[in-house]
SESE-464185 format. One record per residue (C-alpha): residue in three letters; x, y, z. Coordinates in nm, 3 decimals. Layout:
<rs>
+--------+---------+---------+---------+
! residu !      px !      py !      pz !
+--------+---------+---------+---------+
!    ALA !       X !       Y !       Z !
...
+--------+---------+---------+---------+
</rs>
This chain:
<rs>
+--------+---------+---------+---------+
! residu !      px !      py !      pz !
+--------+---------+---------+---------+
!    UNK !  12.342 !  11.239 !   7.771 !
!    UNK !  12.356 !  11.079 !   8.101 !
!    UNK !  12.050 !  11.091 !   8.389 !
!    UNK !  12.278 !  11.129 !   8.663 !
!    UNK !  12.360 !  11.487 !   8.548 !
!    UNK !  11.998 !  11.535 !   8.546 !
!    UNK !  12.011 !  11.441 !   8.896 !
!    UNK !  12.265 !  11.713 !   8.972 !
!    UNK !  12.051 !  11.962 !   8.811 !
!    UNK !  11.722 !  11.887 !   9.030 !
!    UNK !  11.934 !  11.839 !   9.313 !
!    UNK !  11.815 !  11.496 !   9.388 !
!    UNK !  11.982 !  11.143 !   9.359 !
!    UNK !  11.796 !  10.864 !   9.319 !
!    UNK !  11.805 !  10.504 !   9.500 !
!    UNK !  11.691 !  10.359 !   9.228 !
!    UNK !  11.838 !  10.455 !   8.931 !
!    UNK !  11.607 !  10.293 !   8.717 !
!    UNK !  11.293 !  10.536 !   8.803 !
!    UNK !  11.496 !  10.864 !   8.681 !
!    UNK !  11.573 !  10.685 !   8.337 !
!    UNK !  11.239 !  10.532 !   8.286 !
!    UNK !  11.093 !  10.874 !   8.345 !
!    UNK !  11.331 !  11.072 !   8.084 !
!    UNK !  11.233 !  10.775 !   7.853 !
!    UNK !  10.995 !  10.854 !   7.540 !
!    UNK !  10.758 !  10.630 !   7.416 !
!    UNK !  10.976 !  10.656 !   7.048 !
!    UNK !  11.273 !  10.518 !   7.215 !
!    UNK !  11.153 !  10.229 !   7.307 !
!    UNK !  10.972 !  10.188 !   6.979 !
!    UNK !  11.241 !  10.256 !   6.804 !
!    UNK !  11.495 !   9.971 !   7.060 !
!    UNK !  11.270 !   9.695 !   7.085 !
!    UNK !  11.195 !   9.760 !   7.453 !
!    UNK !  10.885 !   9.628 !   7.677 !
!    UNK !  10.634 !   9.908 !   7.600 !
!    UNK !  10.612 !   9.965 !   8.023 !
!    UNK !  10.980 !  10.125 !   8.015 !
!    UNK !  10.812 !  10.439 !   7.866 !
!    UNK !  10.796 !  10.757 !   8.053 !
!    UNK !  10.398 !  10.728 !   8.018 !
!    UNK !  10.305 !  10.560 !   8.352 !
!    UNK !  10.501 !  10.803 !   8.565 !
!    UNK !  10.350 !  11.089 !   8.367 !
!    UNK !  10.019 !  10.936 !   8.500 !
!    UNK !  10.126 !  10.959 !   8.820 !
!    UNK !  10.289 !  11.261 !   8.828 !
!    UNK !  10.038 !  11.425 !   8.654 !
!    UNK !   9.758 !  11.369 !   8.969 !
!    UNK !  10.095 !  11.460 !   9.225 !
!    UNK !  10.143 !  11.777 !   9.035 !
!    UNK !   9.790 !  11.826 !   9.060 !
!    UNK !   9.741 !  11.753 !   9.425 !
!    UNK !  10.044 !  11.974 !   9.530 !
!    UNK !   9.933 !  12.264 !   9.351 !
!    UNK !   9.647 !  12.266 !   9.486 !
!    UNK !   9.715 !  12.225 !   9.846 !
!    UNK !   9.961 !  12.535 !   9.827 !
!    UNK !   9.713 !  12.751 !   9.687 !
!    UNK !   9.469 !  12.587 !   9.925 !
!    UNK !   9.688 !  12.726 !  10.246 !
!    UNK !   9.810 !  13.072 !  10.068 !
!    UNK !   9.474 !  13.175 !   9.934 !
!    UNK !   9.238 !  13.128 !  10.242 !
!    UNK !   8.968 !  13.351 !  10.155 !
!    UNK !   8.947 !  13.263 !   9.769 !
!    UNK !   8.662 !  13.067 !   9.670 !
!    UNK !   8.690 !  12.749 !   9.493 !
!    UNK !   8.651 !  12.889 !   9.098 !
!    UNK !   8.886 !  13.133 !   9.145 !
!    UNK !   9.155 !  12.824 !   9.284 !
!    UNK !   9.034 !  12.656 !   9.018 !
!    UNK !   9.104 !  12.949 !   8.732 !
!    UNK !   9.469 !  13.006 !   8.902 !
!    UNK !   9.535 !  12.622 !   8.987 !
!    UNK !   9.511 !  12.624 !   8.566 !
!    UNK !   9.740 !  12.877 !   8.467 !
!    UNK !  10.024 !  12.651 !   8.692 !
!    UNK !   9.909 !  12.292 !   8.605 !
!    UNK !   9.914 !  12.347 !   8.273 !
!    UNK !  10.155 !  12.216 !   7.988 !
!    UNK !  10.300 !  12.549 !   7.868 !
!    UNK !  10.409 !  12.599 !   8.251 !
!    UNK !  10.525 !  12.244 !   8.282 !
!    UNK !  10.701 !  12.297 !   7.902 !
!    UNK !  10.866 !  12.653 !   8.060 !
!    UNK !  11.044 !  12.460 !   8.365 !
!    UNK !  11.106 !  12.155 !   8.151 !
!    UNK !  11.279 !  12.427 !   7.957 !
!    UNK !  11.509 !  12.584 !   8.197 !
!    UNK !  11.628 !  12.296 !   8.376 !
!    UNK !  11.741 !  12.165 !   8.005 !
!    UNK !  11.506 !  11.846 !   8.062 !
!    UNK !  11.461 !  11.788 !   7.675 !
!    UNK !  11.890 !  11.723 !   7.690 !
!    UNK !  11.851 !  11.402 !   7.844 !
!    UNK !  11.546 !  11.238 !   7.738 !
!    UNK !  11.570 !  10.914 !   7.571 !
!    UNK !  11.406 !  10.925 !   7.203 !
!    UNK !  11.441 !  10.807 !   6.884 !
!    UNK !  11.650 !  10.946 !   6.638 !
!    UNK !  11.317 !  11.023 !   6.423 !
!    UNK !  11.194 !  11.249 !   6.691 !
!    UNK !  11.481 !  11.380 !   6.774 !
!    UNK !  11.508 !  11.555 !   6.401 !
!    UNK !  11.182 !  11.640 !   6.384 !
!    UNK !  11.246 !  11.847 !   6.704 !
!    UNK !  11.130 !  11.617 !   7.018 !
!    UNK !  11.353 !  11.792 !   7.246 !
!    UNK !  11.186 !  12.116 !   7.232 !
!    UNK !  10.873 !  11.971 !   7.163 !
!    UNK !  10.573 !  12.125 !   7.419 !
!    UNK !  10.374 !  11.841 !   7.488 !
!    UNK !  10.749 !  11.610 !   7.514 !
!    UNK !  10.911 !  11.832 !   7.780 !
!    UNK !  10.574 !  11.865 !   7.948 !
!    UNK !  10.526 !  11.492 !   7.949 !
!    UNK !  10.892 !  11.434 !   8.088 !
!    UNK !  10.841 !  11.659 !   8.401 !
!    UNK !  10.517 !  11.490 !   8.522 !
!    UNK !  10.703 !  11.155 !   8.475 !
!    UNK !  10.977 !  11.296 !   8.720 !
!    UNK !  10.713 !  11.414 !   8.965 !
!    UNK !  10.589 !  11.040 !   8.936 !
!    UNK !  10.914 !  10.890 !   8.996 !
!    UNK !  11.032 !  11.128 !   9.275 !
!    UNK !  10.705 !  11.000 !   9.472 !
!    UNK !  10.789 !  10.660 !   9.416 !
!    UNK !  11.157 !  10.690 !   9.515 !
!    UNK !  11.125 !  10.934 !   9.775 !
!    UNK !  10.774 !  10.959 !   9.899 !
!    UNK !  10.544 !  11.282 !   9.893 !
!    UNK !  10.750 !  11.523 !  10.087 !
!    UNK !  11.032 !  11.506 !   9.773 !
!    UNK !  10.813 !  11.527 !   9.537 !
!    UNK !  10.613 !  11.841 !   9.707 !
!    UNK !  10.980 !  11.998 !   9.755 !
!    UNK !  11.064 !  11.969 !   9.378 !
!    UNK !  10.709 !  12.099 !   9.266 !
!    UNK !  10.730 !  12.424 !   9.492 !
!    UNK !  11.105 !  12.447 !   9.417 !
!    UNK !  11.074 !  12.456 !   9.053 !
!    UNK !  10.716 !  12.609 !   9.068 !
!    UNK !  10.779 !  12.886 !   9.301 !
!    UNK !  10.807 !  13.190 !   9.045 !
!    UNK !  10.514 !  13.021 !   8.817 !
!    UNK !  10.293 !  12.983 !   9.105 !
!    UNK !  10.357 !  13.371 !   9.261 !
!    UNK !  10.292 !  13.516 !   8.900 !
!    UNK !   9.942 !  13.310 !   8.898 !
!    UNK !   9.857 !  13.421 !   9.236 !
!    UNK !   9.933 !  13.786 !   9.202 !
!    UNK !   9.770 !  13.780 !   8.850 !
!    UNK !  10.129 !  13.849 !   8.693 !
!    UNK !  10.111 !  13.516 !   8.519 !
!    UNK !   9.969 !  13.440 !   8.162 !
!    UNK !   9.549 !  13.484 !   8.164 !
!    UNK !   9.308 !  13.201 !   8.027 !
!    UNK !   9.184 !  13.411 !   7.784 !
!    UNK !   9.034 !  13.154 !   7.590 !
!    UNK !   8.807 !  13.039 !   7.912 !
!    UNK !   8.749 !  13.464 !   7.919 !
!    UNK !   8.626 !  13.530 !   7.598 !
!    UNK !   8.444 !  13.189 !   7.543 !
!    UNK !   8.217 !  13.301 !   7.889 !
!    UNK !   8.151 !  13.668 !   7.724 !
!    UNK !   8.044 !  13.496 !   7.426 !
!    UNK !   7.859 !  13.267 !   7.542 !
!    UNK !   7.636 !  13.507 !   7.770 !
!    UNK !   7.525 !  13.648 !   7.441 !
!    UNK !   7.342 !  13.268 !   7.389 !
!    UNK !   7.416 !  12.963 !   7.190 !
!    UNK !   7.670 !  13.087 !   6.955 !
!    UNK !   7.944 !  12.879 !   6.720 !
!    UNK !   8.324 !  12.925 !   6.842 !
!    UNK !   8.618 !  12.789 !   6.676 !
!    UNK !   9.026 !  12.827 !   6.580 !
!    UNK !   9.143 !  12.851 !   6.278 !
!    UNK !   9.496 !  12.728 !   6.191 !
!    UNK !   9.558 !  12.938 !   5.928 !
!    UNK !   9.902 !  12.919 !   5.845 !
!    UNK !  10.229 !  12.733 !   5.946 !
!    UNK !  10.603 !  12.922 !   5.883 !
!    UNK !  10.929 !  12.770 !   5.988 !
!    UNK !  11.101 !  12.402 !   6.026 !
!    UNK !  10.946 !  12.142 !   6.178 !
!    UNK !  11.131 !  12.197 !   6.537 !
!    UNK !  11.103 !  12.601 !   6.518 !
!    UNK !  10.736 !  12.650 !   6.365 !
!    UNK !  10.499 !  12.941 !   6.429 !
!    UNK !  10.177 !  12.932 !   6.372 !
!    UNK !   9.906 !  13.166 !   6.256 !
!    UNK !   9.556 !  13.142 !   6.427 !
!    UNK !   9.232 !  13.291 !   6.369 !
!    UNK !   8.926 !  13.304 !   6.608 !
!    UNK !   8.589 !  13.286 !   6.433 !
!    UNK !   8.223 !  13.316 !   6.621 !
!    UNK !   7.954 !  13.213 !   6.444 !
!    UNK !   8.173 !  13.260 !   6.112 !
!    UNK !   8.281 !  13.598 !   6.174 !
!    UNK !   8.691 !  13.646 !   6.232 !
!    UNK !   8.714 !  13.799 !   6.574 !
!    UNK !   9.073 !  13.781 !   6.655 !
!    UNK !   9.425 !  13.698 !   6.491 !
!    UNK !   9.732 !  13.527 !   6.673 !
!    UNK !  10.055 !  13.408 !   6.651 !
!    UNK !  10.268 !  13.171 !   6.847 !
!    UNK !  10.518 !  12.861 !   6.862 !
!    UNK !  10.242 !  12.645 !   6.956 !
!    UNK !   9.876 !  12.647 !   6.833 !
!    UNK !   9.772 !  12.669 !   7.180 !
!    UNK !  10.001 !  12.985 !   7.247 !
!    UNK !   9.830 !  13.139 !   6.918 !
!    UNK !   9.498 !  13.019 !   7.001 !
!    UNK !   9.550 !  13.255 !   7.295 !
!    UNK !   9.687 !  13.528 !   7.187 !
!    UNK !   9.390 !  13.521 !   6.914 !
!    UNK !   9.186 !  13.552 !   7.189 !
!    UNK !   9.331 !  13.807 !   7.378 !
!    UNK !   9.309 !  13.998 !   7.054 !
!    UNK !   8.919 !  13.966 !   7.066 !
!    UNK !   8.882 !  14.051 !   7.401 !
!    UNK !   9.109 !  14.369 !   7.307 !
!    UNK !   8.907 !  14.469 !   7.002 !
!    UNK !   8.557 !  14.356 !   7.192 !
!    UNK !   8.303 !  14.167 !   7.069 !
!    UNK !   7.965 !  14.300 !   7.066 !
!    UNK !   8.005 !  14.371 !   6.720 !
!    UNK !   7.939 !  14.010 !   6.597 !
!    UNK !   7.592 !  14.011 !   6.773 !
+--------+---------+---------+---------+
</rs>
């Protein structure tokens, strides 16, 4: 594991070497080596996190002139999002060089969601600091570029939690909740089984390597089926 072939992969090299190793550094592996707790990955996520944010936004800003601002705000959602930040973290094999304990590492850190997610906004955060906005921007709408064309030409993976909780919810004050239902598989390989209740009635079923994947893919299921037949 070594952060310079990281480097190759994101086609940048940084001045300072420390930033790029600090960023693919979990809060477990310093835990776990006695380290100051600021040598974690979590500050540049912070920072990273409003970049990622900020650039986003700006691109749809420019390509989506006459778009009002809930519909940016609906697609800007589907991009800055962990599951997208999880699928690039994914393909440029981030989760092969962070730093984490060995703990984490068996219980499946490296392919961990919330981990790889975590790792990328970190690098946003340190490409800012070690080569100003304009390299940070390029890496964004680099490694972005197919998410963010999907979201724009509605091609890319629907809210559909936000969707059916506004349908409900024009029916009045009603209860909404997910249901973990069931868990199969090893810790760093589980699927899990969700249902969608309103106001105690099961609406939708769904199934996915994450609960939030499930979560929507129960809702989708509802919106499928419909739901006037809980009111």
């Amino acid at each position: 594991m070594n952060s310079s072939d990281f480097q190759n992969i994101i086609k940048y090299q940084f001045k300072d070497s420390a930033l790029i190793r600090k960023a693919l550094t979990h809060s477990s592996f310093v835990k776990e080596n006695v380290a100051r707790p600021e040598r974690n990955n979590e500050r540049l996520e912070f920072l990273g996190d409003a970049f990622f944010d900020a650039i986003i936004s700006e691109e749809l800003y420019k390509r989506m002139e006459s778009v009002p601002e809930g519909t940016l705000t609906k697609i800007r959602a589907m991009v800055v999002c962990e599951e997208s930040l999880a699928e690039q973290g994914r393909r440029l094999s981030i989760g092969k060089y962070i730093y984490m304990s060995s703990g984490e590492e068996h219980s499946g850190g490296r392919h961990r969601d919330s981990i790889l997610a975590d790792a990328m906004e970190a690098v946003i955060g340190a490409l800012f600091l070690d080569g100003g906005y304009d390299e940070a921007k390029k890496f964004v709408l680099n490694t972005f570029s197919e998410t963010l064309d999907k979201a724009i030409s509605g091609k890319f993976h629907a809210d559909y939690k936000t969707e059916i909780q506004e349908l409900l919810q024009a029916f009045g004050e009603v209860r909404i909740g997910y249901k973990t239902v069931r868990e199969t598989g090893p810790d760093h390989n589980k699927t899990f089984f969700v249902n969608l209740l309103c106001n105690g009635k099961l609406l939708g079923q769904g199934q996915g390597k994450s609960k939030k994947i499930a979560e929507q893919n129960a809702a989708k299921e509802a919106l499928e089926r419909g739901v006037t037949h809980v009111f």
